[in-house]
C-alpha angles and dihedrals in degrees: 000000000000114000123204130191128188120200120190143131091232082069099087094180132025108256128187119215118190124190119182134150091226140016104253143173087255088055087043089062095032083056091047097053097054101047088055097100090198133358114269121228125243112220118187118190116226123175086342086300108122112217135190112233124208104225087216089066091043109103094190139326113229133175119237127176082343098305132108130232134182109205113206125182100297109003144038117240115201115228120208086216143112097244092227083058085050092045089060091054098046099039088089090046082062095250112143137182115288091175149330083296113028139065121203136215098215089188084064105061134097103185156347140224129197117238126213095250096050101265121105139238111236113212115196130212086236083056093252117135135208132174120237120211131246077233097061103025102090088051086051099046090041088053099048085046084058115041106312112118125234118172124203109196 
């Protein structure tokens, strides 16, 4: 992908030009990120205490009994979220879709096992741990091969 910016006075308003030869998943969360005007918070509630999380310490979100948790290194914080409205805030912070019910923070994670149906088994610098669906592994793969971070210690 080759970037320009064009910096001048004469410009009186910000504009985006995309050119592509195609409409693809990588345009879809460019597109995202820039229509967010400014960067939503995340709040989790502990012992009726509300606390602001900082989506780089968040391992995954998953839904659960219709209920939403973030799960960070060594506790699970509830969100009083729909999980697709904390998917939007955390797209730009390089979290995807695991499954059906859980989001994943791919800058997180320190490793991956195959497991004998085709998903695969997430393990998380914290030492949490998360599968990943047949349905989503190809996206995931495909985002760590092109800029996502995955860190093998």
């Amino acid at each position: 992908m080759k970037v320009n910016i064009d910096i001048d006075d004469k410009h009186e308003e910000t504009t985006l030009t995309i050119q592509a030869k195609e409409w693809t998943e990588e345009l879809e969360e460019i597109v995202k990120v820039v229509k967010k005007r400014r960067q939503q918070r995340l709040f989790g509630v502990e012992l009726d205490q509300t606390i602001l999380l900082d989506p780089n310490e968040v391992d995954f979100v998953y839904a659960e009994k219709r209920k939403i948790f973030a799960t960070l290194k060594d506790r699970t914080i509830e969100i009083k979220m729909k999980l697709y409205e904390v998917e939007e805030i955390l797209v730009p912070h390089d979290f995807t879709r695991f499954s059906k019910s859980v989001i994943g923070n791919v800058n997180r994670i320190e490793r991956f096992e195959l497991s004998f149906n085709g998903n695969l088994c997430v393990y998380f610098h914290s030492g949490n741990k998360e599968y990943i669906t047949r349905k989503y592994v190809a996206a995931i793969k495909e985002k760590l091969m092109k800029g996502g971070q995955a860190y093998d210690r």
